[in-house]
LOPA-229645 format. One record per residue: residue number from 1; x, y, z of N, C-alpha, C in turn. Coordinates in nm, 3 decimals, always signed. Example, Ala and Ser with C-alpha at 12.3 -4.5 7.8 and 13.67 -1.06 7.14 Angstrom:
<fibas>
(fiba 1 (+1.319 -0.569 +0.780) (+1.230 -0.450 +0.780) (+1.320 -0.330 +0.780))
(fiba 2 (+1.285 -0.225 +0.708) (+1.367 -0.106 +0.714) (+1.290 +0.003 +0.787))
</fibas>
This chain:
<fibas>
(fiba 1 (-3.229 -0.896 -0.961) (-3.106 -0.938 -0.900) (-3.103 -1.091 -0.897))
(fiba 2 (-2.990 -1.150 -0.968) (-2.911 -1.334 -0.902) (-2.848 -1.343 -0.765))
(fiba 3 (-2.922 -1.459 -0.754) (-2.830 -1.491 -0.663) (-2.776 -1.641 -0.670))
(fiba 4 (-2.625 -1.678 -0.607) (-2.546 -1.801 -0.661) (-2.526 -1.845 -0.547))
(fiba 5 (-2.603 -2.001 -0.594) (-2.550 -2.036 -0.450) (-2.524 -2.158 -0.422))
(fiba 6 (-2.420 -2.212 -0.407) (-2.343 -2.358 -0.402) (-2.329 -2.413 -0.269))
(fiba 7 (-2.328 -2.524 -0.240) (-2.263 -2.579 -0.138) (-2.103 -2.582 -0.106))
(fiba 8 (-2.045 -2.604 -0.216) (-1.877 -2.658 -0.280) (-1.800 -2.554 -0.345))
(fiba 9 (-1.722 -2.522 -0.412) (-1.711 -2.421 -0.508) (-1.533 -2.554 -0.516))
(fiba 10 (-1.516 -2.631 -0.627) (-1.406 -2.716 -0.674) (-1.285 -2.673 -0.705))
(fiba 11 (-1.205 -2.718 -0.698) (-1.105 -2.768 -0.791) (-1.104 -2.783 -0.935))
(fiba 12 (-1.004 -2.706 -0.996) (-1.083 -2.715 -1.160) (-1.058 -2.893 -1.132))
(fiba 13 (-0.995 -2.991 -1.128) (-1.027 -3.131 -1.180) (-1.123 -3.237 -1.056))
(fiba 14 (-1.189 -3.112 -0.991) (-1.279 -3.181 -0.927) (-1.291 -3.260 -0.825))
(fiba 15 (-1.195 -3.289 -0.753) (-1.107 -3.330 -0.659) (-1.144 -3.299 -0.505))
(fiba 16 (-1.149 -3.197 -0.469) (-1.089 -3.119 -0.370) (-1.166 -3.007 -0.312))
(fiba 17 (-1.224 -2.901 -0.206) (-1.278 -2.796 -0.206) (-1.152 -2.691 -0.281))
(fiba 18 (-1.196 -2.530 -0.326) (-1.110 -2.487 -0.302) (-1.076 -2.429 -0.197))
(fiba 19 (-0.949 -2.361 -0.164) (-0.940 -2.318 -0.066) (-0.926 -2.170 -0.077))
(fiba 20 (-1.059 -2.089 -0.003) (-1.037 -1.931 -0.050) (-0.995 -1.873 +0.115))
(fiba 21 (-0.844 -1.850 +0.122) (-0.787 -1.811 +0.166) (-0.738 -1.666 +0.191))
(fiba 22 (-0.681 -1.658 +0.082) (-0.614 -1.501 +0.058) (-0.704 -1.421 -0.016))
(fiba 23 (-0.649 -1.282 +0.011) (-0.747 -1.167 +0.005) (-0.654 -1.072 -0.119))
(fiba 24 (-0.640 -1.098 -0.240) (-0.555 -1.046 -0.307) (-0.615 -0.911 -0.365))
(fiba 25 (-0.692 -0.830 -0.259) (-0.721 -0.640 -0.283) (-0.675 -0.577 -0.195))
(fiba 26 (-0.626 -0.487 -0.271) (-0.607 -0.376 -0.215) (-0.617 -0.324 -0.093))
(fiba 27 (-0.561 -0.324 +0.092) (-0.589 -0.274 +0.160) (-0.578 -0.156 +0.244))
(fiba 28 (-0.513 -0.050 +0.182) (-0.494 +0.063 +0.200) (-0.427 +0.160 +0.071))
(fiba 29 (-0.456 +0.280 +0.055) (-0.414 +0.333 -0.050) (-0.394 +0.497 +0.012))
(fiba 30 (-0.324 +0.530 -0.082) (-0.344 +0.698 -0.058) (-0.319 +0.822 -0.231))
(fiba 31 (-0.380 +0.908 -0.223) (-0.269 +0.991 -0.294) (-0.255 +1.134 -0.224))
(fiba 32 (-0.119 +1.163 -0.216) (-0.027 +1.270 -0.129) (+0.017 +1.348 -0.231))
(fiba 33 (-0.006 +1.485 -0.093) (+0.136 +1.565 -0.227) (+0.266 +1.603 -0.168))
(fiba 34 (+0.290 +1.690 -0.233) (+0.438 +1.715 -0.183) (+0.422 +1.764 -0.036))
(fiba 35 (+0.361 +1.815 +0.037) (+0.380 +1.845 +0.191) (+0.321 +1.715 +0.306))
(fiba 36 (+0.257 +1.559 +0.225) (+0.209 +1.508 +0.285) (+0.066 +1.513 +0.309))
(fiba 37 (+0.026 +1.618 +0.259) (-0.169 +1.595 +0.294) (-0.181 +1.492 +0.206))
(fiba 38 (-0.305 +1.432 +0.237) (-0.389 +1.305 +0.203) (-0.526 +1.374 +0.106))
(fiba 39 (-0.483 +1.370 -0.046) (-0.589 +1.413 -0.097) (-0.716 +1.322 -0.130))
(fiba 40 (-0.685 +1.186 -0.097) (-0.745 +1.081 -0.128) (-0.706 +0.954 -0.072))
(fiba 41 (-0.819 +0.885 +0.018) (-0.738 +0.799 +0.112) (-0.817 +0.665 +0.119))
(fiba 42 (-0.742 +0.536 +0.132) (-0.845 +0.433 +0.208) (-0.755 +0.379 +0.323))
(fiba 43 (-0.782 +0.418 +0.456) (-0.683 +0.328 +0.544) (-0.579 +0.388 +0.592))
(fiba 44 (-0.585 +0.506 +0.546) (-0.457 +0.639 +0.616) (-0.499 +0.724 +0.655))
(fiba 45 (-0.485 +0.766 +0.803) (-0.519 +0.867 +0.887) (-0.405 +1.006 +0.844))
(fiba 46 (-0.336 +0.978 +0.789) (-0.253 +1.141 +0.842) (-0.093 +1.155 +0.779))
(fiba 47 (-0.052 +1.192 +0.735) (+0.087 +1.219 +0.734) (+0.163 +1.300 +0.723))
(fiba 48 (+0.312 +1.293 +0.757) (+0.373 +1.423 +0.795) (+0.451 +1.414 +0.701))
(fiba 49 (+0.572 +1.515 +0.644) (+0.657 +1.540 +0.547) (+0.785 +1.526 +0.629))
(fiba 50 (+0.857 +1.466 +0.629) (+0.979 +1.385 +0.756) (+1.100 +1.524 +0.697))
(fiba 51 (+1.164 +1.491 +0.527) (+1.232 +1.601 +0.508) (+1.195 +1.603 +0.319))
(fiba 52 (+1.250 +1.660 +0.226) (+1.224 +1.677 +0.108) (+1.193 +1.541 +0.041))
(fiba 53 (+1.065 +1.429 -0.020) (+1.111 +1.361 -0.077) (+1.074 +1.229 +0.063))
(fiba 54 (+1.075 +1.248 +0.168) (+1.062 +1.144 +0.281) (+0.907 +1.150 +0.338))
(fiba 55 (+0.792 +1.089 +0.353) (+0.715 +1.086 +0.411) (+0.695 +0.999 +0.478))
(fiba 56 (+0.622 +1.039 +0.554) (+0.537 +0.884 +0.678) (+0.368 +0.914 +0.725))
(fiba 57 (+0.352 +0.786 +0.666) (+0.167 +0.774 +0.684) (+0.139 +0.678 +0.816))
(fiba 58 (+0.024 +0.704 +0.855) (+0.002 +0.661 +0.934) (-0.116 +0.543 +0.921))
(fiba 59 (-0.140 +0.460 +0.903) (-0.262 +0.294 +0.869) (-0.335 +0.346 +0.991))
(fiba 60 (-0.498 +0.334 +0.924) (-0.569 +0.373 +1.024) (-0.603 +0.251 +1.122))
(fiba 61 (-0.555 +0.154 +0.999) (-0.550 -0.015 +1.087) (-0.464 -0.117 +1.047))
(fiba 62 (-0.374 -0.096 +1.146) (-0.229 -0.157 +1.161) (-0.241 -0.273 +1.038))
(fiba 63 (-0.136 -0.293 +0.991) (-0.103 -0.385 +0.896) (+0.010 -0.526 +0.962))
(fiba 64 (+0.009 -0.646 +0.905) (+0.020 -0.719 +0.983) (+0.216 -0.732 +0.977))
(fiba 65 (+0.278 -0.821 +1.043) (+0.387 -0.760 +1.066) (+0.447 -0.776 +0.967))
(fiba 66 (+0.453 -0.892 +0.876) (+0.556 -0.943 +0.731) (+0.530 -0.821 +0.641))
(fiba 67 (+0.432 -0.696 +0.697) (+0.493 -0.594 +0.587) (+0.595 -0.553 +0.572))
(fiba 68 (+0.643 -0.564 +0.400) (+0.767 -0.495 +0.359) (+0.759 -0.422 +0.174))
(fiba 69 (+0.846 -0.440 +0.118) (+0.845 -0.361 +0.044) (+0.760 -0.478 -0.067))
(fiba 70 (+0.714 -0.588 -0.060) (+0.684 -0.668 -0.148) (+0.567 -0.639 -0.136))
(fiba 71 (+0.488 -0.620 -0.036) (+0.330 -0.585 -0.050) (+0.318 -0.423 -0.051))
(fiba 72 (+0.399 -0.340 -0.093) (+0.373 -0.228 -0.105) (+0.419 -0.135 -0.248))
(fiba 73 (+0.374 -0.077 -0.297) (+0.397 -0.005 -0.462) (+0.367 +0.173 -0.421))
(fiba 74 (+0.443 +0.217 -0.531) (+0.434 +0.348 -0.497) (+0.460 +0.428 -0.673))
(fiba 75 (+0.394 +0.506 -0.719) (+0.430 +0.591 -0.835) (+0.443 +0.753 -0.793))
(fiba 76 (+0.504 +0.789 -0.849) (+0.541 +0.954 -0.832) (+0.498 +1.017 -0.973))
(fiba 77 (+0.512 +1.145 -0.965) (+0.428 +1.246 -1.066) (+0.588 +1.243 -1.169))
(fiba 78 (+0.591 +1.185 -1.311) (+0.673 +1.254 -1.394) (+0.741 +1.133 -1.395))
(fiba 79 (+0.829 +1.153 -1.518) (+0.893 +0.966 -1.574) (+1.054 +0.990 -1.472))
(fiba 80 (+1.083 +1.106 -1.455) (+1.184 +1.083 -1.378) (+1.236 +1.053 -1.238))
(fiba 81 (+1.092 +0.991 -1.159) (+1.114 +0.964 -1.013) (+1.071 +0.826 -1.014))
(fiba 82 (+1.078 +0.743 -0.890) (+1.083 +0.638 -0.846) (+1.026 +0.615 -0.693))
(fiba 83 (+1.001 +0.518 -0.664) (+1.002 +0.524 -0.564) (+1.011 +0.419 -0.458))
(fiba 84 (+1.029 +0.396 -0.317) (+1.056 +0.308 -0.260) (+0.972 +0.296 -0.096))
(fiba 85 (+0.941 +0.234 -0.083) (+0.837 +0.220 +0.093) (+0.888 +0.116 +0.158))
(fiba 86 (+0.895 +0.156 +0.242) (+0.933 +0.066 +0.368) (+0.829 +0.090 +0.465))
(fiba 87 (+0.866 -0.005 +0.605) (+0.796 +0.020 +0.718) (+0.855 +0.108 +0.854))
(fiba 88 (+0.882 +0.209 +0.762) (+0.966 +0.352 +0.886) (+1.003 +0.262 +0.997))
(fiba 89 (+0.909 +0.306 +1.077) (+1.011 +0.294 +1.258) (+0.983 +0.142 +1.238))
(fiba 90 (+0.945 +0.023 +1.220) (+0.966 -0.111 +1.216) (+0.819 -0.179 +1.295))
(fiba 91 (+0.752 -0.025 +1.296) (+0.618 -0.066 +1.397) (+0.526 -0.140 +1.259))
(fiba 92 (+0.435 -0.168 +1.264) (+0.292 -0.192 +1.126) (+0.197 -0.110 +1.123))
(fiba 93 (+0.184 +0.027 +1.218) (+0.097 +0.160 +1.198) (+0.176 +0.265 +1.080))
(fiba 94 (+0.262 +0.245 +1.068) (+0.333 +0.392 +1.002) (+0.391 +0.300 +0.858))
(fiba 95 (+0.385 +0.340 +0.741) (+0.435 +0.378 +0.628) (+0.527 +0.445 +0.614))
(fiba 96 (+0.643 +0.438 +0.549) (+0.795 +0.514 +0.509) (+0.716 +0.531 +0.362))
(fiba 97 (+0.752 +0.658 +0.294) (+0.741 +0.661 +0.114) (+0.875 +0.788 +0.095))
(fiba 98 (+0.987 +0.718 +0.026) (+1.070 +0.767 -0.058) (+1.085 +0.789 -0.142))
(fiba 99 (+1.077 +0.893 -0.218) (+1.121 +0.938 -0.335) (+1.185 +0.989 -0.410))
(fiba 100 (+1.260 +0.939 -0.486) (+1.389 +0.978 -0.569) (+1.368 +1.030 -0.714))
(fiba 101 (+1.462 +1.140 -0.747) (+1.479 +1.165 -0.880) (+1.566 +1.083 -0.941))
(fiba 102 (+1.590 +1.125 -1.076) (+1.675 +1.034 -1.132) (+1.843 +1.064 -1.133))
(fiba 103 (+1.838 +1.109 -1.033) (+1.986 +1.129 -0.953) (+2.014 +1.058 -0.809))
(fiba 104 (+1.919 +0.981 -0.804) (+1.892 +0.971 -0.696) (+1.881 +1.050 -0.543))
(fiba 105 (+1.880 +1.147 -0.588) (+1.841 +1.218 -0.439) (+1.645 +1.212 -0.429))
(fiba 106 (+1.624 +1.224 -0.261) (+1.534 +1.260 -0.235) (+1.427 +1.375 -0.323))
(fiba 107 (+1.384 +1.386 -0.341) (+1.305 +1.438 -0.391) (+1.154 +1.497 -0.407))
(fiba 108 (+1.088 +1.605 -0.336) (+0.946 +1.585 -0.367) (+0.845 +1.589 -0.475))
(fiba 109 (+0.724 +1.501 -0.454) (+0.667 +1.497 -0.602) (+0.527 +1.435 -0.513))
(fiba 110 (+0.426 +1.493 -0.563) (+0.262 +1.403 -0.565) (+0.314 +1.288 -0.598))
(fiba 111 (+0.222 +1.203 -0.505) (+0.246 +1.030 -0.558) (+0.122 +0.937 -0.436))
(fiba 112 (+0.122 +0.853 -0.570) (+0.007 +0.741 -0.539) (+0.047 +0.629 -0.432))
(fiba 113 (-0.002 +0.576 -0.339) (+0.063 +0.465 -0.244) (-0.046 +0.364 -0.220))
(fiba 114 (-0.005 +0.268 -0.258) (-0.119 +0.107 -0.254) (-0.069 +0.013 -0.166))
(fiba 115 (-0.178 -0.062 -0.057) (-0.079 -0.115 +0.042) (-0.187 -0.295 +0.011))
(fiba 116 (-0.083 -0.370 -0.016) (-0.192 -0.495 -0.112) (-0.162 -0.634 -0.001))
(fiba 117 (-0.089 -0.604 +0.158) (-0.060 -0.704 +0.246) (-0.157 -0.745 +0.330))
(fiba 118 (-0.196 -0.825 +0.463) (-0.271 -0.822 +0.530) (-0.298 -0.761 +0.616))
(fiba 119 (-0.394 -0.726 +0.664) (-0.396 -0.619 +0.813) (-0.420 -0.697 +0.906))
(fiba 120 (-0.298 -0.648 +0.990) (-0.318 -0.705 +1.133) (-0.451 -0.770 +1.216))
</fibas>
C-alpha cells in the first residue's frame, strides 16, 4: 500500500491553496418499484406509493434545504417514461418521484433515484 502525503495540494498555476470544498457524490440513492418498496438503497428509509405513478421516500438523513429538482435525477423502466422529483411536503426528509408516460399521465414503472445535494 502508498501513501500521499502533502502539506499544500495547488492551484494548477501555483498561486493559491486549493479549495476542497464541495462534495460532488452521490448522497442518497434508491431503486423502487412500482408499489414503492426499496429494492436497493443508500439514505432511504421507506416509501409509500401516494397514487399510480406518485411516490414519496423518506432520507434517512435530512437533506439540506436548497434541495430541488437540480440536485436530484430520476430514470424509469422503458424509453417511454420520464421523470420528475421534487421535495413533496417542502420539508428536506421526504422525496416526491413522478412519473409520467409519454402522454403525460402519471404512471407506474420501477425506477432509479440519485440524490447528488448536500445533507443537512
Amino acid at each position: 500500500m502508498s501513501d500521499l502525503r502533502v502539506n499544500t495540494i495547488s492551484a494548477s498555476d501555483g498561486t493559491s491553496p486549493v479549495t476542497l470544498t464541495k462534495q460532488e457524490a452521490a448522497k442518497a440513492w434508491l431503486s423502487g418499484t412500482v408499489d414503492a418498496n426499496l429494492t436497493d438503497s443508500l439514505n432511504f428509509s421507506s416509501g409509500i406509493d401516494v397514487v399510480a405513478g406518485d411516490f414519496d421516500y423518506s432520507l434517512t438523513n435530512a437533506a439540506a434545504a436548497q434541495m430541488d429538482d437540480s440536485y436530484l435525477g430520476v430514470t424509469a423502466g422503458g424509453a417511454a417514461y420520464y421523470g420528475r422529483i421534487g421535495t413533496g411536503d417542502t420539508t428536506t426528509t421526504v422525496v416526491d418521484v413522478k412519473i409520467h408516460n409519454s402522454s403525460a399521465a402519471l404512471s407506474d414503472s420501477t425506477h432509479f433515484v440519485i440524490f447528488v445535494g448536500d445533507l443537512a
